[in-house]
Structure formats: C-alpha cells, structure tokens
C-alpha positions in Angstrom: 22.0 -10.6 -15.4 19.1 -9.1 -13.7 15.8 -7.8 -14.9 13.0 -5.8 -13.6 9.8 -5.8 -15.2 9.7 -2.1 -15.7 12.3 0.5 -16.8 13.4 3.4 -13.7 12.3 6.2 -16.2 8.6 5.2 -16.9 5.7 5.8 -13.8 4.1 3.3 -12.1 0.3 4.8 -13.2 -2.0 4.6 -9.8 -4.2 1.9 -10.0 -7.5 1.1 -7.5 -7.9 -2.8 -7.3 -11.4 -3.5 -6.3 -11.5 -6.6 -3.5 -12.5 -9.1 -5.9 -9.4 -8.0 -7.8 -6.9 -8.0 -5.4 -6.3 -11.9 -5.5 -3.1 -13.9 -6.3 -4.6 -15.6 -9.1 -5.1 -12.2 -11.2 -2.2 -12.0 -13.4 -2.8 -8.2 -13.4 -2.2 -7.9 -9.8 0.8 -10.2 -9.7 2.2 -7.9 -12.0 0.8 -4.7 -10.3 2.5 -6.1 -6.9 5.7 -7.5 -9.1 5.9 -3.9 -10.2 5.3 -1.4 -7.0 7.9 -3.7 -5.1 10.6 -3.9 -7.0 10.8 -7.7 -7.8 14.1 -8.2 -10.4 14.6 -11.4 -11.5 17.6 -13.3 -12.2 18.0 -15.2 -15.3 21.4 -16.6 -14.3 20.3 -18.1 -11.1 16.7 -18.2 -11.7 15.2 -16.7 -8.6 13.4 -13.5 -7.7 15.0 -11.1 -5.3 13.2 -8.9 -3.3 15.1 -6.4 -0.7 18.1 -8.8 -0.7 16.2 -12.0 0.0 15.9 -14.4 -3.0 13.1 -16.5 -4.0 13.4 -19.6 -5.8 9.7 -19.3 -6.6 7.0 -17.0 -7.2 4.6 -18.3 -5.0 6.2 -17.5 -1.6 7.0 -13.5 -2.8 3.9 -12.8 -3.9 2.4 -14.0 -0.6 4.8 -11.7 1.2 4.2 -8.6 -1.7 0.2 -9.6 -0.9 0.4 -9.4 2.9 2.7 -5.9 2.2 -0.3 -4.9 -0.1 -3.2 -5.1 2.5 -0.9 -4.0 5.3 -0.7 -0.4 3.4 -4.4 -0.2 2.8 -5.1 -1.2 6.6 -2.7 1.3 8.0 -3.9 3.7 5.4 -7.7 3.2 6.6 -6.2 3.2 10.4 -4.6 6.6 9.7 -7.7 8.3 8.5 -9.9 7.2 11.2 -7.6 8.5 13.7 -7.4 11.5 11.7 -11.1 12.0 11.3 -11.3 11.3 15.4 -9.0 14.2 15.7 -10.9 16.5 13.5 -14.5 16.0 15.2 -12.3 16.5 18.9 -10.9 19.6 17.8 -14.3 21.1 16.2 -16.1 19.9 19.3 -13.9 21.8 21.5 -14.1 25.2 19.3 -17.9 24.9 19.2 -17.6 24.1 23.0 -15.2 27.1 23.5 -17.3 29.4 21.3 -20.6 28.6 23.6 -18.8 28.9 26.9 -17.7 32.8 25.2 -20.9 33.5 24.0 -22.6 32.8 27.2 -21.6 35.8 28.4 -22.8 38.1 25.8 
C-alpha cells in the first residue's frame, strides 16, 4: 500500500523559505519538499519512491528534492535577469529610435 503525505484534492499553499530555512535539518522543509515532489511512501516495502526510483532512505531523496529545490530558484533568478536585460535593450532602442525621429523636427 502506498501513501502520500497529502491528499490530490487539497492545495499545496505557496510558501517563501527564507535561506536560513531552507536546510535539511528543518522538519518543515522536509515536509515542504516531501510534499511539492510527490514523495509516496511504501509501507509494504518500506522505501520512498520518487518518479519511479525508490529510496531505501530518506536521506539520499531529500538531497536530490534539495538540489531540485535550489535548481528552480536559480533558474527562476536566471530567467528574470535575462528578462530584465531584454526589457532595458528594448527601451534603449525606442528611446534611441525616438531621438534619431525627433532629430529631424
């Protein structure tokens, strides 16, 4: 029989874990990351299975589920600066465009 530590019907609620938080000996993260990822566990065997590979124990998954964790939030901060980049090239080519125009008014 296998269990997961939330019911499919209820929402995970958006939590922001400072950097002193966000370390594998807070019991509220483990469950934050056991949670977002999906971890079942089985009783019968007694292992934890995450996307088909199984875990005898805990410690090994939530390494992986930590590493996954500040992988998002890197990408995520990579994404906006690239995004921000964009944004100042594009307004410094209208204001460019808009000078070169009004230089001949």
């Amino acid at each position: 029989m296998t269990q997961t530590h939330r019911p499919l019907s209820k929402k995970r609620k958006s939590r922001v874990w400072l950097r002193q938080e966000r370390k594998l000996s807070n019991p509220e993260y483990k469950k934050y990351l056991y949670e977002k990822y999906k971890v079942s566990f089985s009783m019968s065997e007694l292992q934890f299975t995450f996307n088909g590979q199984q875990f005898p124990s805990a410690a090994p998954l939530l390494q992986k589920l930590h590493r996954y964790e500040r992988t998002e939030i890197n990408l995520t901060w990579y994404v906006l600066a690239i995004f921000l980049s964009l944004l100042c090239l594009v307004s410094y080519g209208v204001f460019s465009i808009d000078q070169y125009l009004q230089s001949f008014h």
